[in-house]
C-alpha positions in Angstrom: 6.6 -23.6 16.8 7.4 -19.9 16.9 8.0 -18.7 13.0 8.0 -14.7 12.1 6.8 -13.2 9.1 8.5 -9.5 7.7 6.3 -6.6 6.0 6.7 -3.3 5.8 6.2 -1.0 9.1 3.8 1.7 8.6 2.2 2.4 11.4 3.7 2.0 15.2 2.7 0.3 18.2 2.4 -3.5 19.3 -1.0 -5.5 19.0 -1.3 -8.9 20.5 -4.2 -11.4 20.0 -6.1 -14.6 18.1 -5.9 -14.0 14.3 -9.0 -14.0 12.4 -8.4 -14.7 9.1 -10.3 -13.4 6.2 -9.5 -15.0 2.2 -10.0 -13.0 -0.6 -13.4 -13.5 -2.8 -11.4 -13.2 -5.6 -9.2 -16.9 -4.5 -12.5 -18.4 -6.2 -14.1 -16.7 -8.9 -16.1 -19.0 -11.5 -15.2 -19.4 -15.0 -17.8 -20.4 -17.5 -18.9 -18.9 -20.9 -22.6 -17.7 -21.3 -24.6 -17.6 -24.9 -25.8 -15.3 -26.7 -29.2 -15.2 -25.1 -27.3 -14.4 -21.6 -25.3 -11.7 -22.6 -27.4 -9.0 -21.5 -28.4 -10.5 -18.0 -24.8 -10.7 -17.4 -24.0 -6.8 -18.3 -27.1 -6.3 -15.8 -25.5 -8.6 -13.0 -22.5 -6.3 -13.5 -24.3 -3.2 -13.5 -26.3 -4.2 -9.9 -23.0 -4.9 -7.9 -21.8 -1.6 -9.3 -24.6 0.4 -8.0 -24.8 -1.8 -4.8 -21.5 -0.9 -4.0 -21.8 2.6 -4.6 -24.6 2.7 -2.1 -22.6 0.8 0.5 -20.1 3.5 -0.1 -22.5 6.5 0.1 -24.0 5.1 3.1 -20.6 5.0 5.0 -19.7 8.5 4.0 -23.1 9.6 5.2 -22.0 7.5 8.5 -18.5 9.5 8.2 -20.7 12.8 8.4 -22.5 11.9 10.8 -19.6 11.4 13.5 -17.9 14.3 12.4 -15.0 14.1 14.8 -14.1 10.4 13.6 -10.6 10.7 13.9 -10.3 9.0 10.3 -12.4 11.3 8.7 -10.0 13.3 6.3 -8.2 9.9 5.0 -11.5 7.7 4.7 -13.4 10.3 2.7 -10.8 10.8 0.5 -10.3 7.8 -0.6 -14.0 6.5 -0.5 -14.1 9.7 -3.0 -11.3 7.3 -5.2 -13.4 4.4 -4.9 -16.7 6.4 -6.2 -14.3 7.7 -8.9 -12.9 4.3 -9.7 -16.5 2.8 -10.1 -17.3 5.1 -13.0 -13.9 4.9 -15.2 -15.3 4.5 -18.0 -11.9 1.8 -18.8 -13.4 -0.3 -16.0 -16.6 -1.1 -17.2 -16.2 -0.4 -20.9 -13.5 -3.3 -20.4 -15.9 -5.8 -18.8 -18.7 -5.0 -21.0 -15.9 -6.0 -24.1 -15.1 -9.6 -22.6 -18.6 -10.7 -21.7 -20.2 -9.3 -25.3 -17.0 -10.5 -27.5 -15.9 -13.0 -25.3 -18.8 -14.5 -23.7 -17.3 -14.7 -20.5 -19.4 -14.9 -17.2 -19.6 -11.1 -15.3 -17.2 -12.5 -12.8 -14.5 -13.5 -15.3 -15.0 -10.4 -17.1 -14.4 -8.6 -14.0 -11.5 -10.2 -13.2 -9.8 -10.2 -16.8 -10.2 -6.2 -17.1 -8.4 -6.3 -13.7 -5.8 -7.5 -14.9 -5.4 -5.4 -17.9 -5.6 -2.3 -15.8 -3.6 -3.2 -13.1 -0.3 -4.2 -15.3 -0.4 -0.3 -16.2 -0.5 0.6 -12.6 2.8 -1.7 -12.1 4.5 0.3 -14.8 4.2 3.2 -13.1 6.8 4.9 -11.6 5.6 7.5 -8.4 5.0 4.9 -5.2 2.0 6.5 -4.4 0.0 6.2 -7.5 1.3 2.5 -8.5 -0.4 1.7 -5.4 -3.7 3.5 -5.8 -4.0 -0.1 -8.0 -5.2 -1.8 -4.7 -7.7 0.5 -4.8 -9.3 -0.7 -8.2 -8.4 -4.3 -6.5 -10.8 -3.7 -3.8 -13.8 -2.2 -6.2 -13.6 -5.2 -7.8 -13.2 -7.0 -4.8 -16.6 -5.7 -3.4 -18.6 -6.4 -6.5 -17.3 -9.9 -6.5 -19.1 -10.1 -3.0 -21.9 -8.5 -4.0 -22.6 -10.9 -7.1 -22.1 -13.8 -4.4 -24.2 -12.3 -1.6 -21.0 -11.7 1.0 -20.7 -9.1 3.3 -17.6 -7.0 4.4 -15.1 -9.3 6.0 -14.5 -6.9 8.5 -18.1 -6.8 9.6 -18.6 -10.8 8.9 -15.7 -11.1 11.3 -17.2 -9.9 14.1 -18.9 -12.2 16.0 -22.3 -11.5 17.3 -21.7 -10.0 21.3 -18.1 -9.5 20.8 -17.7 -5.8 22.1 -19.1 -7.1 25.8 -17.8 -7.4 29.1 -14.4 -6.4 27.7 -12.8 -9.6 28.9 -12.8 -11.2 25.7 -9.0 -12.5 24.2 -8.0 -9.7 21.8 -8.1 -10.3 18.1 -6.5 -9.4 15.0 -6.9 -9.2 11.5 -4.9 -10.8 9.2 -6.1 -10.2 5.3 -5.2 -10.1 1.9 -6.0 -6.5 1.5 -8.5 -4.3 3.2 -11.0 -1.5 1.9 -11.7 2.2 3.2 -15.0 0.6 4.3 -13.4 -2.1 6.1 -11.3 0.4 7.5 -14.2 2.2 8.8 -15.8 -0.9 10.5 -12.3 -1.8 11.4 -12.7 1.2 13.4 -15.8 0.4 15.5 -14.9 -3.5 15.8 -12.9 -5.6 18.2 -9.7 -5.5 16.5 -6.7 -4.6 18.2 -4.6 -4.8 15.2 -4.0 -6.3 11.0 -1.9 -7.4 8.7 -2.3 -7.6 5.1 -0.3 -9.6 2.3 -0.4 -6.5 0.1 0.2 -2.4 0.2 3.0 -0.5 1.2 3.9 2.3 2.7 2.0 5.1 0.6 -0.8 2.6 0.3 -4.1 3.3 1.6 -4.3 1.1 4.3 -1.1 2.5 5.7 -2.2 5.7 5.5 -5.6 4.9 7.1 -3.7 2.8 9.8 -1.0 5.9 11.0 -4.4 8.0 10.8 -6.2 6.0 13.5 -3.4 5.1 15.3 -3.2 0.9 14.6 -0.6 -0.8 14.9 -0.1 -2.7 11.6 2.0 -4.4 9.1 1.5 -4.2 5.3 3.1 -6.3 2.6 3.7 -9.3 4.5 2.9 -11.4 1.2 1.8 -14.4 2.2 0.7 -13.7 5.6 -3.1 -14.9 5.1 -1.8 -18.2 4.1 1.0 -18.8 6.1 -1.2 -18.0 9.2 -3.9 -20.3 10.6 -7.4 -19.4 12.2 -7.0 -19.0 15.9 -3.5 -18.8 15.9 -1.7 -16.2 18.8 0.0 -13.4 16.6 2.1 -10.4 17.6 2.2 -7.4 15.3 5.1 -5.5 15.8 4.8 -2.2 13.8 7.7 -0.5 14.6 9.8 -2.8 13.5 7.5 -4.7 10.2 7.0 -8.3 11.7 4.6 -10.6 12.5 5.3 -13.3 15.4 3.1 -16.7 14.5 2.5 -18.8 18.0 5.3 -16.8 20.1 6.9 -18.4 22.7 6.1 -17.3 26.4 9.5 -15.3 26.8 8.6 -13.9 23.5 5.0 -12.8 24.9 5.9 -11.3 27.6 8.7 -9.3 26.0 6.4 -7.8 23.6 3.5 -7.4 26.1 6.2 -5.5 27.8 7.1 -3.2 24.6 3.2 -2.9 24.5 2.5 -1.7 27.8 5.6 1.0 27.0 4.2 2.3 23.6 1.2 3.2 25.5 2.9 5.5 28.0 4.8 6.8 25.3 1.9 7.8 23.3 0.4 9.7 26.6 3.8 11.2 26.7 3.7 12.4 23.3 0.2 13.6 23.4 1.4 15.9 26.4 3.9 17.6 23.6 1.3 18.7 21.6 1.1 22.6 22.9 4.6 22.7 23.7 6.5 25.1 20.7 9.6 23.1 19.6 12.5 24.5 20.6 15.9 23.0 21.1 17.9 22.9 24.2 19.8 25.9 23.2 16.9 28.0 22.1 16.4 27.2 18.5 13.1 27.5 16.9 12.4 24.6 14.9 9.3 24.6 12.5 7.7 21.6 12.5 5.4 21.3 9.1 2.6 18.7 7.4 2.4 16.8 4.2 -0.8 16.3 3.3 -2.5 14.7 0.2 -6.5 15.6 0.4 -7.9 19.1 1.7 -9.9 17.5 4.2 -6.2 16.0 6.0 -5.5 19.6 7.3 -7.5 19.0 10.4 -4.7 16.1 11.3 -2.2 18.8 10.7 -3.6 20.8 13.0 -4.8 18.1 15.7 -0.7 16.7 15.7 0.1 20.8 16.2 1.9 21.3 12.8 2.9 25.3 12.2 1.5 24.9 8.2 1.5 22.8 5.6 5.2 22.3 3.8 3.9 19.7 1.3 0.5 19.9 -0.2 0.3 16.9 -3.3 -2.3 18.1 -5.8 -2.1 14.7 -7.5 -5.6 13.6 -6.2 -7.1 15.9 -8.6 -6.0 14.3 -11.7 -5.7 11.2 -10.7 -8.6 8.3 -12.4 -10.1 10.5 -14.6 -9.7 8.6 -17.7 -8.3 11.5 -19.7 -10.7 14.4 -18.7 -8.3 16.7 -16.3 -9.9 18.9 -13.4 -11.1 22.4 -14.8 -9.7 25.7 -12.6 -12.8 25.4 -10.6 -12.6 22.7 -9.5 -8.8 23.3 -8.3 -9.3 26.4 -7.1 -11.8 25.3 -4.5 -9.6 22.3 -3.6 -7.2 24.3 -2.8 -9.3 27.5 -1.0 -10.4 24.2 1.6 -7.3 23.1 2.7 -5.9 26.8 3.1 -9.5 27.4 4.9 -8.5 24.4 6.9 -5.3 25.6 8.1 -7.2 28.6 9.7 -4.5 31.2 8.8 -1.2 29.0 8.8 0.7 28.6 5.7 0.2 26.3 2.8 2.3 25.0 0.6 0.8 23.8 -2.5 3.3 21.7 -5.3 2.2 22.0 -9.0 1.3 18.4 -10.1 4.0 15.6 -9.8 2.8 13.1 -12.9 3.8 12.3 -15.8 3.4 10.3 -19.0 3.5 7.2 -17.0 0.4 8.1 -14.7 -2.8 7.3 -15.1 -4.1 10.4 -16.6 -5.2 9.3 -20.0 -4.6 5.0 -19.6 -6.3 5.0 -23.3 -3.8 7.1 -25.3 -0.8 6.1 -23.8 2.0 6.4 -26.8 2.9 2.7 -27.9 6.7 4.5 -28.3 6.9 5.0 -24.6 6.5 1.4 -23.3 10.0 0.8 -22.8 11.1 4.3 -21.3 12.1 4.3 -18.2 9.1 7.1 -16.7 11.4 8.0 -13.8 13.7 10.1 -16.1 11.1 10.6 -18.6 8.3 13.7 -18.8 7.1 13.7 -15.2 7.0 16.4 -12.9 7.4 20.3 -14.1 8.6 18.5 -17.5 5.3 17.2 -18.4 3.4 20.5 -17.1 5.7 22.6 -19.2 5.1 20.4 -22.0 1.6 21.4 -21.7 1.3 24.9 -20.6 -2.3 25.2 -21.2 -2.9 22.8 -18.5 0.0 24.2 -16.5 -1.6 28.0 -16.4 -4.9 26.7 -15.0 -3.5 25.0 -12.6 -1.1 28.4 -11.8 -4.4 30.2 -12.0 -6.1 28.0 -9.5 -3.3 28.2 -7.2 -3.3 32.0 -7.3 -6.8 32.4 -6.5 -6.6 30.2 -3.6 -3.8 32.5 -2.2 -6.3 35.0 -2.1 -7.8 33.6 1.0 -5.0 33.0 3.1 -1.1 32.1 3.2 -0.1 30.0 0.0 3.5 29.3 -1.0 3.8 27.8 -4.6 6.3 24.8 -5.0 7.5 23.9 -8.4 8.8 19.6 -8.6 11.9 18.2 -10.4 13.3 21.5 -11.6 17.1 21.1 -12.9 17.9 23.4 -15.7 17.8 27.2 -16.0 15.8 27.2 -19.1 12.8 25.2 -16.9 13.2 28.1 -14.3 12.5 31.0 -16.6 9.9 29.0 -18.3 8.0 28.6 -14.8 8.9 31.6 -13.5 6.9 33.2 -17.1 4.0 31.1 -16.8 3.4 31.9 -13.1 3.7 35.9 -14.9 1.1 35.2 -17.4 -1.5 32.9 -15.0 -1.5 36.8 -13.2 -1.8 38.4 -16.4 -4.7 36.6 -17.0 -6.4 36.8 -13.9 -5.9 41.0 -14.2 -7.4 40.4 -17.6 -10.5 39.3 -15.8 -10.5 41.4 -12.7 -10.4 37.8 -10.6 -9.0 38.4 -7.5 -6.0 36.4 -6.6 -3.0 36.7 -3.6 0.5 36.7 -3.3 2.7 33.6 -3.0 6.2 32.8 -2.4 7.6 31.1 -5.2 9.8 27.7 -4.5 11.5 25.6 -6.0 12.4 21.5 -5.1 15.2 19.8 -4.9 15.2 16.8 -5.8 17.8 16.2 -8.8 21.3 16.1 -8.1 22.3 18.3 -10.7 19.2 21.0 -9.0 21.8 20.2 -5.6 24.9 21.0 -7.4 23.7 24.6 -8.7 21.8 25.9 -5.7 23.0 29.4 -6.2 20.9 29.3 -8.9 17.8 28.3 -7.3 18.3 30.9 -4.9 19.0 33.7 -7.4 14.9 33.2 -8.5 13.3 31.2 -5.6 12.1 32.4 -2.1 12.6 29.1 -0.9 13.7 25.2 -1.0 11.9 22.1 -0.4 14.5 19.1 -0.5 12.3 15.8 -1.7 14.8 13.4 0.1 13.2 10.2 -1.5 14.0 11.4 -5.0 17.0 12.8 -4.2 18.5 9.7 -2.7 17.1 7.5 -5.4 18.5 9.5 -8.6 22.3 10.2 -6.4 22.5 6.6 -5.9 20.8 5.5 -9.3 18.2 3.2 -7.0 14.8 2.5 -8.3 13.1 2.3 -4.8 10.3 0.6 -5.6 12.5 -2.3 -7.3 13.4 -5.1 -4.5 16.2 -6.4 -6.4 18.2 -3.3 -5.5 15.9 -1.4 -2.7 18.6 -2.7 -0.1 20.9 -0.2 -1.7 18.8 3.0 -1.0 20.5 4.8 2.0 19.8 8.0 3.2 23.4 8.6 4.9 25.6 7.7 2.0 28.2 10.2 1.7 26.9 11.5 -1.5 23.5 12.4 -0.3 24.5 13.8 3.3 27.0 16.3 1.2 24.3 17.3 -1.2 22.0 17.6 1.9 24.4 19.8 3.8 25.8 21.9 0.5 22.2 22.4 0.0 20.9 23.6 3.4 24.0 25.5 4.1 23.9 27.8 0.9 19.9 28.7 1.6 20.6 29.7 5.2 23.9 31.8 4.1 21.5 33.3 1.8 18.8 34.2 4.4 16.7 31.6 2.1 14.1 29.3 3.7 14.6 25.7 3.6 12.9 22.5 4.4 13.2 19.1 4.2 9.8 17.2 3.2 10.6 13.8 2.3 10.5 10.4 4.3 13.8 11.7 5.9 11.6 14.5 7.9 9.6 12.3 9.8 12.1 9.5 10.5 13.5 10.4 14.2 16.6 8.5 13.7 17.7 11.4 11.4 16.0 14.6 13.5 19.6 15.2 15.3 21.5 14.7 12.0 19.4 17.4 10.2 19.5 19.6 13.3 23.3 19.4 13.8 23.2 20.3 9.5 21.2 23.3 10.1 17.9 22.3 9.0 15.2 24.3 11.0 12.0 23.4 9.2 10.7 19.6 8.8 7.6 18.5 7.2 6.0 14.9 7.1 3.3 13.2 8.1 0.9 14.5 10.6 1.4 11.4 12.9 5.0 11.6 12.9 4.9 15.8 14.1 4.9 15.0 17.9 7.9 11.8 17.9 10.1 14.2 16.2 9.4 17.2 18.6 10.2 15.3 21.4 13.5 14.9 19.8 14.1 18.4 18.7 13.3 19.3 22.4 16.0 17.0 23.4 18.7 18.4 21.0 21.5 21.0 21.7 21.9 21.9 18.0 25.7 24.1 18.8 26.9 20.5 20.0 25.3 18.6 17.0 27.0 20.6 14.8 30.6 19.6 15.0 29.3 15.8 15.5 27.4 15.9 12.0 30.1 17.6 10.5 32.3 14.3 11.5 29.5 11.9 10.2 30.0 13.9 6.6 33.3 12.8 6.3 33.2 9.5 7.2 33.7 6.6 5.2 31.1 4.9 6.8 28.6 7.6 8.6 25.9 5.3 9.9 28.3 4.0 11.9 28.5 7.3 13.7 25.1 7.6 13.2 24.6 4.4 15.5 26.5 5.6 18.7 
């Protein structure tokens, strides 16, 4: 009988085929206390599968350098860089050496118990992103579980010997609890037409590896691995976030249909990329990339994105148990992805964490435990709080303008007295830098909005700021007082309430009165069921995703934006605007 199974959709297309199940090592791991005598062959069990898997992991990055053009290349190596990074926190095996010396408890156990005591404070915290950089610890610990039991990847063991022949093989697809950058990888070069995964989200690595290569997937499907049987037909719909168990004929052929259409749309698509996007009525419409790593600005150029409107420096403080990256090392993170962009604009946001994030997991203030982190000191709160911090990264930033177009973008600002507090540290990081004759560039200074009460005082944003970024996922959570990440309420977060389309509108239509740039670089950008909306608004400068660029030009170049303009001015005042968003 035909059943479905609903994830999350993060990356498009339809895959149909046999599922091949893989079950986590982790369903099994043996619990047993060791004496005394044991204790040390049991650290030195630990300490083999660490450095086994950090060879496995050099050997694919020296794999990853040796393609070079692998279209994955930017997203793997970054986060094979957070697996390296992971292996070495020094809360990871500090932890396990604790419960197998105090404890007694076998390296597996150990293993597993620190898990767990890490990944509750990766629940707590609050940005998406980095609460799910926990199913990256999962899968370190994951691989060194195999490795102490003698397993391989289950990518690669799922791969039957011969299976890449003739080509008239039945298709097959993945279905897993989780899956690794290095699965990814042999993912990549396997049979595979398509996975699903009981875990991850939509910022989760997987994700982002799967709208890198192009796979159609579905994450967060919970129970997937379980629910589905070996050998079983499966349809992955990743459009719409569903997996079809043993589909009816009608249902086959409908969604072999969809498949064979996705393909010519993705030829279609490709055909954009050279074309400048421009409206129907002549509008020049700047079509932007958010990117997380350096490496990722050579997917913002392949999907023809004018610059970079959203560059997250997170990555650079992220799992490193206290010790934060030194001005070097910024400064030559940031000189790569501006070197990247071979002369097109970068937009670089000062660091969006906060006392919730894992910057320092072992002197987190017992106090805080019950604070809620997303109104707490995150953001340009917590780097004002610590200016020290704050002026190397300014510094950093500088220097890197030095070597091409840089626009500085300052997160979560509400209140005049944070303004004039940035705007004086940004003064002093070039005081310094004259103080050492370091050479250092020009930037345009912005400012995000992303807190109603910023939305509510834009004139004085645009009194001090060159620009506006509007962060549409925050914005929409703290106007509607949604925790996104919460499913008891998520079903309540809607970009076209009222309240958020007139903040949206207010917002763009004072910074174009004002000859002021503005963008919008949330989720919102790269969703094409709101490129007309924002169009007929006034927006003329998106930035998302690098594999959302080209869906959303083909809009644009579909749009007259003088006729959109009195229909979005009618979905602002309606009771009920996705309504009118619908026709």
């Amino acid at each position: 009988m035909s059943f479905s199974v609903h994830g999350q959709a993060v990356s498009r297309g339809i895959a149909i085929g046999r599922a091949v199940i893989v079950a986590s090592s982790r369903l099994d791991v043996a619990h047993y206390f060791v004496t005394t005598e044991q204790v040390n062959a049991e650290i030195e069990r630990l300490r083999s599968a660490r450095n086994a898997v950090v060879d496995e992991i050099e050997r694919v990055q020296q794999s990853l350098d040796a393609q070079g053009s692998n279209d994955a290349h930017p997203e793997l190596t970054a986060l094979l860089d957070v697996h390296l990074m992971l292996l070495q926190d020094e809360q990871l095996t500090s932890g396990v050496k604790h419960w197998i010396v105090e404890r007694h408890y076998n390296a597996e156990w150990a293993l597993t118990s620190q898990l767990e005591v890490i990944a509750r404070q990766f629940d707590e915290m609050e940005d998406p992103y980095l609460r799910e950089r926990k199913a990256d610890l999962e899968q370190v610990v994951e691989r060194m579980l195999r490795v102490m039991r003698g397993m391989v990847s289950p990518v690669a063991a799922s791969v039957q010997p011969g299976a890449q022949g003739s080509g008239n093989e039945v298709p097959l697809v993945l279905i897993a609890h989780d899956l690794s950058p290095a699965d990814m990888l042999q993912f990549k070069q396997s049979v595979f037409a398509g996975f699903v995964t009981d875990v991850g989200g939509k910022t989760s690595h997987t994700a982002i590896v799967a709208r890198s290569m192009d796979i159609p997937a579905v994450v967060g499907a919970r129970s997937a691995s379980q629910l589905i049987a070996q050998d079983d037909w499966v349809v992955i719909d990743g459009d719409a976030g569903v997996v079809v168990i043993d589909p009816s004929p009608v249902l086959l052929a409908e969604y072999g249909f969809k498949q064979r259409q996705g393909e010519v749309e993705r030829e279609r698509l490709a055909r954009l990329k050279n074309t400048p996007a421009v409206t129907l009525d002549g509008q020049k419409i700047e079509l932007l990339a958010n990117i997380e790593q350096p490496e990722d600005a050579a997917a913002a150029l392949k999907a023809s994105a004018v610059g970079v409107g959203l560059f997250r420096t997170e990555f650079l403080f992220m799992g490193r148990n206290g010790k934060l990256p030194d001005e070097e090392e910024q400064y030559l993170a940031y000189r790569r992805a501006v070197e990247g962009m071979q002369g097109l604009p970068v937009t670089v946001r000062t660091v969006d964490v906060g006392a919730d994030k894992p910057l320092d997991r072992g002197a987190s203030r017992s106090g805080d435990d019950h604070l809620n982190p997303a109104l707490g000191l995150r953001a340009i709160r917590w780097s004002l709080a610590d200016p020290a911090m704050f002026l190397v990264q300014l510094r950093a930033i500088l220097r890197a303008a030095a070597c091409g177009a840089v626009n500085l973008l300052v997160p979560m600002l509400a209140h005049a007295s944070e303004i004039r507090q940035t705007l004086a540290l940004v003064q002093r990081a070039r005081e310094q830098l004259d103080a050492r004759a370091q050479a250092y560039g020009a930037v345009r200074l912005g400012a995000m909005i992303e807190v109603p009460a910023a939305a509510l005082t834009i004139p004085l944003f645009l009194r001090h700021f060159d620009f506006l970024s509007i962060g549409t996922n925050d914005l929409i959570q703290y106007t509607l007082a949604i925790d996104r990440a919460d499913e008891a309420v998520s079903h309540l977060y809607d970009p076209v309430h009222p309240a958020v389309l007139q903040l949206l509108a207010s917002t763009i239509a004072q910074a174009r009165a004002q000859g002021k740039g503005v963008s919008v670089c949330g989720e919102m950008a790269g969703d094409v069921a709101m490129t007309r909306l924002l169009l007929g608004l006034g927006l003329r400068s998106f930035s998302m995703h690098p594999s959302q660029i080209l869906a959303v030009k083909q809009q644009i170049l579909r749009c007259d934006t003088a006729k959109l303009a009195t229909w979005a001015q009618s979905v602002l005042v309606a009771e009920d605007p996705a309504a009118l968003m619908a026709d």
